[in-house]
C-alpha positions in Angstrom: -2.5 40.8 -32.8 -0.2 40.4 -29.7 -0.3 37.1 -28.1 -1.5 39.3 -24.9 -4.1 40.6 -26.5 -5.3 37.0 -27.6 -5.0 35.7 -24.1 -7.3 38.8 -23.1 -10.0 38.0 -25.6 -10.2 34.4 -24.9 -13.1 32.9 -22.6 -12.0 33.1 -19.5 -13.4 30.2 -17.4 -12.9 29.7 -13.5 -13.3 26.1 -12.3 -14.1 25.4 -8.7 -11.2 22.9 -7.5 -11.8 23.8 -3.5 -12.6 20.4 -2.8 -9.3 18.9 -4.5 -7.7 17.3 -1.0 -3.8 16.5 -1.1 -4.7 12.7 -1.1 -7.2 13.0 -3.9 -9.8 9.9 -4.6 -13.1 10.0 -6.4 -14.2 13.2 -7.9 -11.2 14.7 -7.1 -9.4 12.7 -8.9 -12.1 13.1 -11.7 -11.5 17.2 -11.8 -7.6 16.4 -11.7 -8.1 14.5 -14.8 -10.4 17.5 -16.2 -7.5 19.9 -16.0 -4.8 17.7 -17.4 -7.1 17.2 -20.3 -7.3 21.4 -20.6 -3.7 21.3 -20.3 -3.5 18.8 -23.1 -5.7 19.9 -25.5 -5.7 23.7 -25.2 -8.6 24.5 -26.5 -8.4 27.8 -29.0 -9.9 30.9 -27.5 -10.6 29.7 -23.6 -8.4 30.4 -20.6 -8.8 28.8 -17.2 -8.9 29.9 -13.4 -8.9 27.4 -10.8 -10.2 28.2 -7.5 -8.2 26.0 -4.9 -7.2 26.8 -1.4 -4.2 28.1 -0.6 -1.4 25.3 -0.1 -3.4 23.1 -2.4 -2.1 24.0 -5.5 0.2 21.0 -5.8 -2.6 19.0 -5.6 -3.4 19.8 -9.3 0.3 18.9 -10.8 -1.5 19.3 -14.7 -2.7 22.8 -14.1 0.8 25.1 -13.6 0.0 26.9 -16.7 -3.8 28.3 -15.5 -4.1 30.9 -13.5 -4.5 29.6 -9.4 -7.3 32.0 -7.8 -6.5 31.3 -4.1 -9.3 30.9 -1.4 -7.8 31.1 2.4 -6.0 28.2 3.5 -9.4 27.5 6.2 -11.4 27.0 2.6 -9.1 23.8 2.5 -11.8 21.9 5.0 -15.4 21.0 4.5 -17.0 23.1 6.6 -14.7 25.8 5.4 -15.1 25.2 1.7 -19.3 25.1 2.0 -19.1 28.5 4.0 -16.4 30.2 1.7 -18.3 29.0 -1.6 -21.4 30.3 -0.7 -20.7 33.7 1.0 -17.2 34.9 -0.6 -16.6 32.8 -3.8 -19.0 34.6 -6.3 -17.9 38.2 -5.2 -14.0 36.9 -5.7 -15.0 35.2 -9.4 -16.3 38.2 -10.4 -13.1 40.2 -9.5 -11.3 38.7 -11.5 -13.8 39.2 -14.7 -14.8 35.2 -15.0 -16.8 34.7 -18.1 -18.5 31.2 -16.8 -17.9 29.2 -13.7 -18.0 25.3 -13.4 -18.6 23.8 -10.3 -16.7 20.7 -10.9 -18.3 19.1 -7.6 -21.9 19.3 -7.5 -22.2 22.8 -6.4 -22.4 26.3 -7.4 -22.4 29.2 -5.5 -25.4 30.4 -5.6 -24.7 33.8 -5.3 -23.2 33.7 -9.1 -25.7 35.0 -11.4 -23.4 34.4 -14.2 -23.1 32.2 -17.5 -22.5 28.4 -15.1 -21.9 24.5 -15.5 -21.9 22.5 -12.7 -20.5 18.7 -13.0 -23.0 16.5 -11.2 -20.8 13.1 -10.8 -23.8 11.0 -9.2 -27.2 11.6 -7.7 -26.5 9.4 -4.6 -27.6 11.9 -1.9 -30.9 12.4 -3.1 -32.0 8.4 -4.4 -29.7 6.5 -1.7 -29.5 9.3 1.7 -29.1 6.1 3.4 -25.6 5.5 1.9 -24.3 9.4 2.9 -23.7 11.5 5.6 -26.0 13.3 6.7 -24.3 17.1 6.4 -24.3 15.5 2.6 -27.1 14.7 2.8 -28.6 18.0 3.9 -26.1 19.7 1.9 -26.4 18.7 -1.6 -30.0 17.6 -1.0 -30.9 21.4 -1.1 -27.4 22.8 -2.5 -26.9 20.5 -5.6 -30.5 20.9 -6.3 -30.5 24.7 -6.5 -27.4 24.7 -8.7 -28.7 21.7 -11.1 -31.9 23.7 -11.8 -29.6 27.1 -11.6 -27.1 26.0 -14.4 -26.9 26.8 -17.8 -25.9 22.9 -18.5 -25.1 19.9 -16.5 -22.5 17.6 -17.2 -22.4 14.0 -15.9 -20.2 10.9 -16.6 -22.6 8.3 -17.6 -26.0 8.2 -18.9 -27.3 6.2 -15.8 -26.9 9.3 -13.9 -28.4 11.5 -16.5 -31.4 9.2 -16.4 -31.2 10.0 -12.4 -30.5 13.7 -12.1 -33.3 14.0 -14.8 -35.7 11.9 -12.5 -35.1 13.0 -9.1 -33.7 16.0 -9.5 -36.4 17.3 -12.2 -33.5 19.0 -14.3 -34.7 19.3 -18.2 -33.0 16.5 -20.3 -31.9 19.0 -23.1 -29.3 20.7 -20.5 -27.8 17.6 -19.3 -24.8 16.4 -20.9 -23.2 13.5 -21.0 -19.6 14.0 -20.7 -17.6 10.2 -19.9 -14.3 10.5 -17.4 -11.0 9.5 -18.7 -8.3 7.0 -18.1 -4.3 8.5 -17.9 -2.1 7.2 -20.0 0.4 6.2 -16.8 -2.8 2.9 -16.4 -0.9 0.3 -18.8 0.4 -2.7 -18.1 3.9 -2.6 -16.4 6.9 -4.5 -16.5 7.8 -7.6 -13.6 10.0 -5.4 -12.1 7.6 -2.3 -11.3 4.9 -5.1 -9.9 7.9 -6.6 -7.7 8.7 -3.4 -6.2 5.1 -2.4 -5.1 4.8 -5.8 -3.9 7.8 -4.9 -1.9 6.6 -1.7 -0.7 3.1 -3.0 0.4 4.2 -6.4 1.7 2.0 -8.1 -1.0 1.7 -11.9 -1.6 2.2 -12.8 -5.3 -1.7 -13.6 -5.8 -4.2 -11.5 -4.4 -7.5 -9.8 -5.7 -8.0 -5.8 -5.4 -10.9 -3.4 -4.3 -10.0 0.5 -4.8 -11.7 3.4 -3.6 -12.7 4.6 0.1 -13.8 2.2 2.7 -17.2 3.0 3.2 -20.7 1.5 3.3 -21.6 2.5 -0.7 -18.5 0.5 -1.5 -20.1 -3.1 -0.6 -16.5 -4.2 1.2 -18.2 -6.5 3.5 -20.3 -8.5 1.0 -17.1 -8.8 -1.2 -15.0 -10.0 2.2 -18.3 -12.7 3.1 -17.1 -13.6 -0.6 -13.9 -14.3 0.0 -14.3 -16.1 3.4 -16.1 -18.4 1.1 -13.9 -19.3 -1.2 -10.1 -18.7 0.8 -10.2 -22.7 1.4 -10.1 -23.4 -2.6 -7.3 -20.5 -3.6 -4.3 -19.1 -3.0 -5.0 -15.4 -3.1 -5.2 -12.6 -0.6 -7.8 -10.0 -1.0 -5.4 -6.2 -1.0 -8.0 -3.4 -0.4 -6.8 0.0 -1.0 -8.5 3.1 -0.1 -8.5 5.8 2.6 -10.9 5.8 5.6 -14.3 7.1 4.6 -17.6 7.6 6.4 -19.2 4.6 8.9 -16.0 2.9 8.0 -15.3 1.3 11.4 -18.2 -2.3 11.1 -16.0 -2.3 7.9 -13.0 -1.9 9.8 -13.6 -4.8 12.3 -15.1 -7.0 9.3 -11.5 -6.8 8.1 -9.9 -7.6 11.5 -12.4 -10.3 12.8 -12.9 -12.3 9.7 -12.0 -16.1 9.3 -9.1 -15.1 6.6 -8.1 -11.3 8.6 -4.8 -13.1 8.2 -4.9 -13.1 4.1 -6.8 -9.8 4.6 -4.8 -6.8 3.8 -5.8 -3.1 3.9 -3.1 -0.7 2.2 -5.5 2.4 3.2 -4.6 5.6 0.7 -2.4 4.5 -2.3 -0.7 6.8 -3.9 -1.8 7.8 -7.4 1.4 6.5 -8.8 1.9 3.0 -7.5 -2.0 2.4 -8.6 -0.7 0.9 -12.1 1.5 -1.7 -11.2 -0.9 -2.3 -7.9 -3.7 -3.2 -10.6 -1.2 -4.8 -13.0 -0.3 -7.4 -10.5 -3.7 -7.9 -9.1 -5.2 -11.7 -10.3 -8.9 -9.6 -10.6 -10.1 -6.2 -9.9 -13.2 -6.6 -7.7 -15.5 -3.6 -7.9 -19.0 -4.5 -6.6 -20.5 -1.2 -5.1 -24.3 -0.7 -4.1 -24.1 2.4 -6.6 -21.7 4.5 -8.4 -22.3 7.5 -10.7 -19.2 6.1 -13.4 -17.0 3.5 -12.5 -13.3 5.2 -13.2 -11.4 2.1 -10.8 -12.3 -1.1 -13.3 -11.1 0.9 -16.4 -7.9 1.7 -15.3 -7.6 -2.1 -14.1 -9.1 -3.0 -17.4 -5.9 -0.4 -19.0 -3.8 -2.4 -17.0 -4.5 -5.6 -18.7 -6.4 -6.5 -15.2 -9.6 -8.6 -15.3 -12.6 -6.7 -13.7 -15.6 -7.9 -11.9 -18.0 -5.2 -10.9 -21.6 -5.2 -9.9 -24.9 -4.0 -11.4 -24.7 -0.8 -9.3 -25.5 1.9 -10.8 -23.6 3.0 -14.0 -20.9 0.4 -13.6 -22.5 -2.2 -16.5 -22.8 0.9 -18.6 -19.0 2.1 -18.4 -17.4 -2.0 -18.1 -19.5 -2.9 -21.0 -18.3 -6.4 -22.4 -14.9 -6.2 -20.8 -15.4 -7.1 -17.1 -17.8 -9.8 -15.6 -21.1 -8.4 -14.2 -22.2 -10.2 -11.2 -25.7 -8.7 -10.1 -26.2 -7.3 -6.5 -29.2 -9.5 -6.0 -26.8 -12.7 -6.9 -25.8 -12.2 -3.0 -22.4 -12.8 -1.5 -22.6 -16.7 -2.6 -23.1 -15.2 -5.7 -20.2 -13.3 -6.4 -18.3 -15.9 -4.5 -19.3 -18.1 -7.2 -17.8 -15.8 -10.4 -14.6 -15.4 -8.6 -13.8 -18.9 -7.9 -14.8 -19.7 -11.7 -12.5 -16.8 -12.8 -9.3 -17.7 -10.4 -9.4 -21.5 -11.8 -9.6 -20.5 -15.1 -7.1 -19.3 -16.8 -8.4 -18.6 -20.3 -12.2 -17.2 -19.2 -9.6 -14.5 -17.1 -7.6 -13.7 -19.9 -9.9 -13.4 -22.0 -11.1 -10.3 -20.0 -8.0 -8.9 -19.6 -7.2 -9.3 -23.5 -10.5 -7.0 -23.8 -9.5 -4.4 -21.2 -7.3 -2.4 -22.7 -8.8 -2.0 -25.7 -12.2 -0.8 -23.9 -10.3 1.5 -21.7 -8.5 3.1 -24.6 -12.1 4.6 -25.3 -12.1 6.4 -22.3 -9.7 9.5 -22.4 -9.5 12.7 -20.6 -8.7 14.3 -23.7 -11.9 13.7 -24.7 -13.9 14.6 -21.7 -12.0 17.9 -21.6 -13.4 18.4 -25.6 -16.8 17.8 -24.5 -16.7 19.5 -21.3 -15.2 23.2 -23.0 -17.5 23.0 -25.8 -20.4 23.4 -23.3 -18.3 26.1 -22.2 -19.0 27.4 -25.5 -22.4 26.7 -25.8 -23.0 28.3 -22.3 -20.9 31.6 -23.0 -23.0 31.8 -26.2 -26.3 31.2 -25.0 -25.4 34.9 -22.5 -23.8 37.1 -26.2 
């Protein structure tokens, strides 16, 4: 048998990608790591389609050897991608004769009466509207839900949001699956040099403590600057924050610019994804302490770096940091985690101790893995339709 003829008979899956930005963060970032786990692991008797806008395509560096299904360039944009998904995208899929579809960001089009998985990465909008816009809001409130109850299987990165999807959403536990994200293999610790150069780059003082991910209200920003105001008197440290603009991000903003330490405040906005290693590896303490979050991707690859982590009860991020960062409850208050992160900054040996158990837990976390997982429900779905 031909090599063509065994690329025709394999299980030809199109992923949804549309919402891939060229400065990925989040679930972008998460579907990006999906695909170079594809890549990696080739799994026998499956071929891929990604459905990205046009001029987007670079924006998925791991997937040059799938098969790009371009949308117009217009798709690129939100308002663009919700109207192209859900009017055009299931006629084009089946053009090209897909065999099952993944929405890789909460949705499906739900014109696809096809074999489907759709990749539910947290249940936010529907427990916590309060923390969302409201097009979000309004959008996956009645989008996500119809594709959750239209899918053949779920997937989700933890099993806190199982436990939610299953709850609010009313999906079936027996179709969710719990599928955990990945770290790269570029999150290790680097060498003085790399560290002094992004220092460099950014400006950076040789002590500070890091938040990463989008500056928005879900992220907790201000509590973690009232916690740093606190304790700025009794160490040396600035506090780097690095993540683009997100929604209600301006109270955040002039938090930032008004505070008692603005000077020793700095905000790097959108890092690129390859200055993020030696950015955690020079970091004192990764500070993740978000109202909610569906994984927790940011303290593992700190935690990879040989960073210490301190994250909040939010969510799945006690799940996923297990015994390798410091959990400091949300109700422990601003004084509270103002509290942990002096202890940790003066001493030595409790912080090392958590960044000699990083690495080790990170290394559990692979995309390799997740891609396994993730195109064996393809299986199971494309089976379930024989």
């Amino acid at each position: 048998m031909s090599e063509d003829t065994v690329e025709q008979d394999a299980l030809h899956v199109a992923i949804d990608c549309l919402v891939v930005a060229a400065r990925p963060s989040g679930v972008e970032r998460a579907i990006v790591g999906l695909l170079d786990g594809l890549a990696r692991v080739a799994p026998e008797g499956q071929r891929y389609s990604l459905l990205v806008a046009e001029g987007r395509e670079r924006a998925l560096p791991s997937a040059r050897a799938m098969e790009p299904l371009t949308a117009p360039a217009w798709a690129a944009g939100r308002a663009g991608r919700v109207f192209y998904e859900q009017t055009f995208a299931a006629a084009r899929l089946r053009s090209v004769g897909t065999e099952v579809l993944h929405g890789a960001a909460y949705v499906l089009p739900l014109g696809w009466d096809g074999p489907s998985v759709v990749t539910i990465h947290d249940a936010i909008t529907v427990c916590y509207p309060q923390w969302c816009q409201w097009h979000n809001v309004v959008h996956y409130g009645l989008v996500m839900t119809q594709s959750a109850e239209a899918a053949d299987a779920v997937v989700v990165p933890s099993e806190w949001t199982k436990h939610e999807i299953v709850e609010h959403v009313s999906v079936e536990p027996g179709r969710v699956h719990v599928a955990p994200l990945g770290v790269g293999d570029e999150f290790r610790p680097v060498d003085a040099v790399a560290v002094a150069r992004v220092r460099e780059r950014y400006g950076l003082p040789e002590r500070y403590l890091l938040c990463v991910g989008n500056v928005e209200p879900r992220k907790n920003l201000q509590a973690v600057i009232a916690a740093f105001e606190s304790i700025a008197d009794d160490v040396p440290h600035a506090l780097v924050i690095a993540g683009k603009r997100g929604w209600k991000c301006g109270p955040i903003c002039r938090t930032m610019e008004h505070s008692p330490a603005a000077s020793r405040i700095r905000w790097l906005d959108w890092v690129p994804h390859e200055d993020l290693p030696a950015l955690y590896s020079g970091a004192d303490l990764l500070v993740q302490w978000s109202l909610h979050e569906g994984f927790g991707l940011t303290p593992l690859e700190a935690m990879a770096c040989g960073t210490a982590a301190v994250v909040s009860d939010g969510g799945a991020l006690p799940e996923v940091a297990g015994p390798a960062a410091e959990v400091v409850p949300l109700e422990a208050g601003s004084g509270g985690l103002a509290d942990e992160l002096r202890r940790l900054l003066g001493d030595d040996d409790a912080r090392g101790e958590l960044a000699r158990r990083g690495p080790e837990h990170a290394a559990r976390f692979t995309w390799e893995g997740h891609a396994r997982a993730v195109s064996s429900i393809y299986r199971e779905v494309a089976g379930g339709w024989r």
